[in-house]
N, C-alpha and C positions, 0 to 999 in steps of 0.2 A: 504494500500500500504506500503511495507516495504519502511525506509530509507535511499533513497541512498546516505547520507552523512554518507558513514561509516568512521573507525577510520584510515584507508589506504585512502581514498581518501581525507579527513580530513587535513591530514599527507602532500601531495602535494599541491600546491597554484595552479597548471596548470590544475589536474586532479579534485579541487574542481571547479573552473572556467569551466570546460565542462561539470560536472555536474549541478551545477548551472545554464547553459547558455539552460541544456535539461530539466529543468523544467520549462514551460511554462507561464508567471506572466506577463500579457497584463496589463497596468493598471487599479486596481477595480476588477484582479483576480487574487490574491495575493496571497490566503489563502492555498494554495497548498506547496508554496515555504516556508512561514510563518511558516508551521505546524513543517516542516523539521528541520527546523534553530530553531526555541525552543526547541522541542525535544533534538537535538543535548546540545545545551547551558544549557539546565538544568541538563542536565545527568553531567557536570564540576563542581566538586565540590569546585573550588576557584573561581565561580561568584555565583550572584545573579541576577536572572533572572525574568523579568517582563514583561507582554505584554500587549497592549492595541490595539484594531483591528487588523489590520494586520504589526503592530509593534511591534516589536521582539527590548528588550533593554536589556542588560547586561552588569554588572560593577564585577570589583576588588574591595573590601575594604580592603587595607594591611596596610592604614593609612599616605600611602606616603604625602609629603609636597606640590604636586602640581596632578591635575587630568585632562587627555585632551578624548576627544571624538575620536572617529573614528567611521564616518557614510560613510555605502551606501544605496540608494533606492534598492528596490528588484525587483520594477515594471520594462518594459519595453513597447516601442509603439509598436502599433501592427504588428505584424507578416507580413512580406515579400517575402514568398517563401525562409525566410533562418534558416528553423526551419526543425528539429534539430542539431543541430552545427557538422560541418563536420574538418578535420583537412589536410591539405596541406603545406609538409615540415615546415617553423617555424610559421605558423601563422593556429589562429584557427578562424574558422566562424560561424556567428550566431548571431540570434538575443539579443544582451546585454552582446557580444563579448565586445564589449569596454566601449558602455554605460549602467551599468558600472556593470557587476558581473564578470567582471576579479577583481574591487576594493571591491569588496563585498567580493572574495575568500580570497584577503588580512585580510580586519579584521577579517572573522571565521574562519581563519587559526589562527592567533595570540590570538585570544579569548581562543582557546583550546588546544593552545601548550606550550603557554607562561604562567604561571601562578604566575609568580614574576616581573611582569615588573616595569622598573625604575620606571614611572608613576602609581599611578591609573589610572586605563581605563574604559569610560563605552563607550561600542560598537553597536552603533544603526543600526538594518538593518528596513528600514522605505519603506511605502507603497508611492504609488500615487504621486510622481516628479513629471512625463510623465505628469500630467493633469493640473488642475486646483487648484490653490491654497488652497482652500477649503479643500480640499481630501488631500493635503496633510500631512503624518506620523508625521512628526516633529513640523506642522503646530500643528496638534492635539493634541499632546504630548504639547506642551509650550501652550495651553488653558489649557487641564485637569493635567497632571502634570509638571510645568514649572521646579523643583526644581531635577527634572530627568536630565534637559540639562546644570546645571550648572558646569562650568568647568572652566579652566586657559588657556586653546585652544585647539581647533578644528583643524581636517582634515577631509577636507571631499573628499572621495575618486574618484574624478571627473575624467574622460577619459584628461588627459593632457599628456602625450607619454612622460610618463618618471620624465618630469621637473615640477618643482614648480609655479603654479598658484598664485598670492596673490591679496587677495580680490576679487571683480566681479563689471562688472558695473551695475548699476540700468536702469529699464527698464521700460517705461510706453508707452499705445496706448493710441491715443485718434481718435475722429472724428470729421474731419473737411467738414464741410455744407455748399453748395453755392443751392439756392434759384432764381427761376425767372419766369416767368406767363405762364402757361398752354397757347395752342393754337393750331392751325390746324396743320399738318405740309405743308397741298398745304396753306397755307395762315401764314407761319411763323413769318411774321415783326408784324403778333400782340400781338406774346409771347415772353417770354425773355428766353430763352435756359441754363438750369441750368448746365447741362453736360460742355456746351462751357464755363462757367463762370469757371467750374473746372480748366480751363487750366492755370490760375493763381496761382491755390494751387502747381500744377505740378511745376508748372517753376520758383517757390520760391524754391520747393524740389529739382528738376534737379540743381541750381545754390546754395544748400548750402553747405555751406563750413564746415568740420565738425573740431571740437576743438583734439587737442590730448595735454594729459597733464603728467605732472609724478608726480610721487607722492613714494616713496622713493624710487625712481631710477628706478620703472616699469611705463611704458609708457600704457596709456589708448584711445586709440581713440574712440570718439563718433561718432554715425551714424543717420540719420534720415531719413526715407524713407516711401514711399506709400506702404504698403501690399495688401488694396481692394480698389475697386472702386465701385459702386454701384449708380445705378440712371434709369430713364424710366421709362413711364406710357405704352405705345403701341407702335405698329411700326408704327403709323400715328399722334401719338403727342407728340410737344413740353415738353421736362420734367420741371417740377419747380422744382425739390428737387432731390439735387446729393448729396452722401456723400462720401469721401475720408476718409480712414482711415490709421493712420500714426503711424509708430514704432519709438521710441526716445529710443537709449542707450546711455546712459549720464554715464562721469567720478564719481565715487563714490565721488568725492569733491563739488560735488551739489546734495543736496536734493532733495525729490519730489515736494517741493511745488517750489524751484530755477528752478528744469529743468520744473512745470508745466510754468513758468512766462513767462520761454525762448519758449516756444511753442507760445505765447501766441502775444511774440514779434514776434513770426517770421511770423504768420499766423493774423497778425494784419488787422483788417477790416474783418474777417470771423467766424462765428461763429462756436465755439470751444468745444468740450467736453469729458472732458478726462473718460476714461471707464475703467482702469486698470493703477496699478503702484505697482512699489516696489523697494525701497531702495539697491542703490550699498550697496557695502563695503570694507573701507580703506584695503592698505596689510597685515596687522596686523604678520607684519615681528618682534615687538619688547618683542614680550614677549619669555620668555628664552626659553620654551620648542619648540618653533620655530625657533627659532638662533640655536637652538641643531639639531632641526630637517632639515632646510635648511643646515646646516654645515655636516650631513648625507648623505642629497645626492648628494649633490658637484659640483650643478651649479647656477647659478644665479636665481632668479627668474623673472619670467616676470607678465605685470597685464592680469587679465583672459577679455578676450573677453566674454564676454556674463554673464547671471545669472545664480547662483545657492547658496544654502540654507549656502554658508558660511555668507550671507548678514541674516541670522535669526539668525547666533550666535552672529554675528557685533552688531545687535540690542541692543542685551543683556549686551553686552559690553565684550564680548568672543573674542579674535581675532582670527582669522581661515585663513587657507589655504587650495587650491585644490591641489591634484597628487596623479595621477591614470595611469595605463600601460598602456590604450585606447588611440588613436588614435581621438580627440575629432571630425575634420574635417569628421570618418568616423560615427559618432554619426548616426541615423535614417537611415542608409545610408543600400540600400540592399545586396551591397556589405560589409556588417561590417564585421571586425575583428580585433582580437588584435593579436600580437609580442609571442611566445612565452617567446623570451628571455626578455623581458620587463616586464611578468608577473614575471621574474624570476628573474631579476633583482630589479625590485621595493620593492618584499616580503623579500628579503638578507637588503634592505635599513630601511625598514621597522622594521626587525627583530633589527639590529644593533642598530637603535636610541632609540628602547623599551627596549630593553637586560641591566640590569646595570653592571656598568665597576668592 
C-alpha cells in the first residue's frame, strides 16, 4: 500500500489528522498506522528513529541543554459506525477525531518540519492506551528501553480542547464482597441474602462525600463509585456471595497504598480487594520548559480529570503535562470530533514554544 503521509499532507496538521483518523488502528491493530509513521520519520534526516512493536520513537540530537517528549497513542477503541472521518463546516468526525490523532498530527507535523527546535525532542507515537496496561507502548518501552523516555518534560498530547491539563488523578478498582447462606427462596428466613447485605456497600457509596483538593492552584476532585454489580445462584435461591465493584479516583497527593487504606476505611467490616491501581500525578507546572510552554498558550491550567500516561513520566521523576485540540468529554463518544480551528490553533502554539527566538 503506498503512503498516505505524503510531504503535502505532512505539511498540514488538519489534512495529516484526516489522514490519520482514515487509517484504521483499533487497539492490538496498530501495525498499519505504525508502518506509515516510521517510514515517514526515517526518511528525516535530522532524527533518529527507532521502533519497538508497534512503537514508533524519534529524537533530535542537536545537543541542546534540556530534552522534552511529545507523545501520542496511535490506537483507538473500536469503531462506531464513525469510520471513515467525514468533514462538516469547522469540525471533523471520526473515530480518534479527538482521542487523540488530531495530537498525534501535532507531533508528526513538528517531527518533520521543524528540524532545529529550541529543545531536543524525542517524539513517541505508542501503541495500546485504549487497553490494558500491559499492552501498553510506553509501558513496554520503560521495561525494554527505559533510557529512551528520559527527558526534562513531557507533553503528552491528550484530547483537552485547547487548554492545559496538569498532572492526572490516580485511579484504582477494587471489589467489595458481602456473603450470606444459601436457601430456598419459598423458604427464605433460613438463608441470609447476600444481594440484600449489598445495600450497605450502596448506601456508604450513595452518601460519600468526595474530597476536592488543589494542589498548585488546579483543583482535583475525587470520585468513588459502583461500576458492576454481580451476585445469584438461580431464580429460586437465596445468593450467599454478591460482589460490588468500585472505581476510586483519588487526588495525585495520595498514593496507592493512602487511597488503598481510604477504601479500606470506608468499606470497613467488608471484605475488600483491590484488582487494579495506578499512581496520579502532581502538575508538574515547575520545570522551565513548562512555565515556557504554559506561558505559550496563554491560559491557566486546570488539574486533568481522569488518567493518563503523564503519571508514567511522574514516576520517573519527569514532570509532564496534557493538551491536545480534542474535545476530551467527546473521547469514545460516536459522535466524536475535533475543532478545526483548534487543531489549528494548538499546532501555531505548538510551533511557537519549539521554534527558538
Amino acid at each position: 500500500m503506498e503512503n498516505p503521509l505524503t510531504p503535502e499532507v505532512l505539511a498540514d496538521p488538519v489534512a495529516l489528522t484526516r489522514v490519520l483518523v482514515d487509517i484504521e488502528s483499533v487497539s492490538l491493530d496498530e501495525k498499519a498506522i505504525a508502518d506509515c509513521v516510521e517510514e515517514v520519520l526515517r526518511a528525516v534526516p535530522h532524527l533518529t528513529t527507532f521502533r519497538h512493536g508497534n512503537t514508533v520513537m524519534a529524537r533530535t540530537d542537536l545537543g541542546r541543554d534540556s530534552r522534552v517528549v511529545l507523545a501520542g497513542h496511535l490506537d483507538t477503541v473500536p469503531l462506531n459506525n464513525n469510520f471513515p472521518s467525514t468533514m462538516r463546516g469547522d469540525l471533523m468526525y471520526g473515530c480518534g477525531t479527538s482521542d487523540m490523532k488530531s495530537g498525534v498530527a501535532y507531533a508528526l507535523h513538528l517531527a518533520v518540519t521543524l528540524p532545529e527546535p529550541k529543545y531536543d525532542v524525542t517524539y513517541f507515537f505508542y501503541e495500546a492506551e485504549e487497553i490494558e496496561s500491559k499492552y501498553n507502548g510506553l509501558f513496554l518501552v520503560a521495561e525494554a528501553y527505559p533510557e529512551w523516555l528520559q527527558a526534562d518534560f513531557a507533553l503528552l498530547l491528550e484530547p483537552t480542547h485547547g487548554i492545559v491539563e496538569a498532572g492526572c488523578q490516580g485511579t484504582m478498582r477494587a471489589v467489595v464482597t458481602t456473603t450470606g447462606v444459601r436457601a430456598h427462596s419459598a423458604r427464605s428466613w433460613h438463608g441470609v441474602n447476600a444481594i440484600h447485605a449489598a445495600g450497605e456497600v450502596l448506601r456508604r457509596l450513595s452518601g460519600y462525600e468526595a474530597r476536592r483538593v488543589t494542589l498548585d492552584g488546579c483543583d482535583y476532585r475525587e470520585g468513588m463509585n459502583a461500576v458492576r454489580v454481580g451476585g445469584g445462584v438461580a431464580g429460586n435461591v437465596v445468593p450467599d456471595h454478591c460482589e460490588i465493584e468500585v472505581n476510586y479516583r483519588f487526588a495525585p497527593d495520595r498514593t496507592p497504598a493512602e487511597a488503598e487504606a481510604h477504601l479500606r476505611e470506608v468499606f470497613a467490616g467488608f471484605e475488600l480487594r483491590v484488582t487494579d491501581s495506578a499512581a496520579g500525578a502532581a502538575p508538574g507546572l515547575d520545570a522551565a520548559p513548562a512555565k515556557e510552554f504554559v506561558a505559550a498558550v496563554g491560559t491557566t491550567p486546570i488539574g486533568k480529570l481522569g488518567w493518563t500516561d503523564v503519571a508514567r513520566f511522574a514516576a520517573m521523576g519527569i514532570p509532564a503535562l496534557n493538551f491536545g485540540p480534542g474535545d476530551p468529554n467527546l473521547a469514545h463518544h460516536p459522535d466524536e470530533h475535533v475543532e478545526i480551528s483548534k487543531i489549528r490553533d494548538g499546532a501555531a502554539t505548538l510551533h511557537r514554544w519549539l521554534t527558538p527566538a
